[in-house]
N, C-alpha and C positions, 0 to 999 in steps of 0.2 A: 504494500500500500504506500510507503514513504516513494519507494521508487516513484509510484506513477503520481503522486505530487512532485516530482522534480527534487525530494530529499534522499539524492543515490547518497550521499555519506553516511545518514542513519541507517539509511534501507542496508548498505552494504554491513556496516556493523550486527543490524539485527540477525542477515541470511547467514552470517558468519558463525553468530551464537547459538542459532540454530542449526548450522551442519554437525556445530561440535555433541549439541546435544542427540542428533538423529543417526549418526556411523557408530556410534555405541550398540543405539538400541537395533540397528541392522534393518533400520525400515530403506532399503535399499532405493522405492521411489520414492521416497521424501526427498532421499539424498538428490537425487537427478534430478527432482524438480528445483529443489533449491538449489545447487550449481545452474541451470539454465538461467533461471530468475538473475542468482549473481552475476551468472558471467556477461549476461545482456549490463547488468545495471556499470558492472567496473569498466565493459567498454566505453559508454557513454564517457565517464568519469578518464576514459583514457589511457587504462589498464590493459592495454593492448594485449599484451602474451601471458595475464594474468587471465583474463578472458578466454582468452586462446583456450589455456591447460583446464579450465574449468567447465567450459565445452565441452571438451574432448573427453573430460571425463565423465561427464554427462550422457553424453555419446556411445559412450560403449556402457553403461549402466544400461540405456534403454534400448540397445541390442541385446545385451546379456537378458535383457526382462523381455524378448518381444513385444516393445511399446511402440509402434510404428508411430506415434502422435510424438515421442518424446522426439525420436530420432529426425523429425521432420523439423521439431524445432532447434533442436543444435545444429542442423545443418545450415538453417535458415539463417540463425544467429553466424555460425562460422561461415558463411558467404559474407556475410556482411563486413566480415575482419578482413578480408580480401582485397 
């Protein structure tokens, strides 16, 4: 939600605090959604290859999970680093 008010610095802190609490618990698609969410928000912010790796890892999450919607949005986002 911070994201799409235009506050990526909180937003980015908030998805941050939250991957750490969700690779614990092994919710595997939290984790992919929150890497997408971030890596879109730290490009914006500029985070170019921070972006990049958070993607990507995103990316093989929602192949590992056959999520065809996830993979369609890391690509979407990793075109755009392009």
């Amino acid at each position: 939600m911070a994201g799409a008010l235009g506050e990526y610095d909180e937003a980015r802190q908030l998805l941050e605090d939250g991957l750490e609490i969700l690779r614990p618990l092994g919710d595997q698609i939290g984790v992919m959604l929150y890497l997408h969410t971030l890596g879109g928000d730290v490009r914006v912010l500029g985070y170019r290859e921070y972006s990049r790796k958070l993607l990507q890892e995103g990316l093989k999450l929602a192949e590992a999970h056959d999520y065809p919607m996830g993979e369609a949005r890391a690509q979407g986002d990793l075109g755009a680093l392009a």
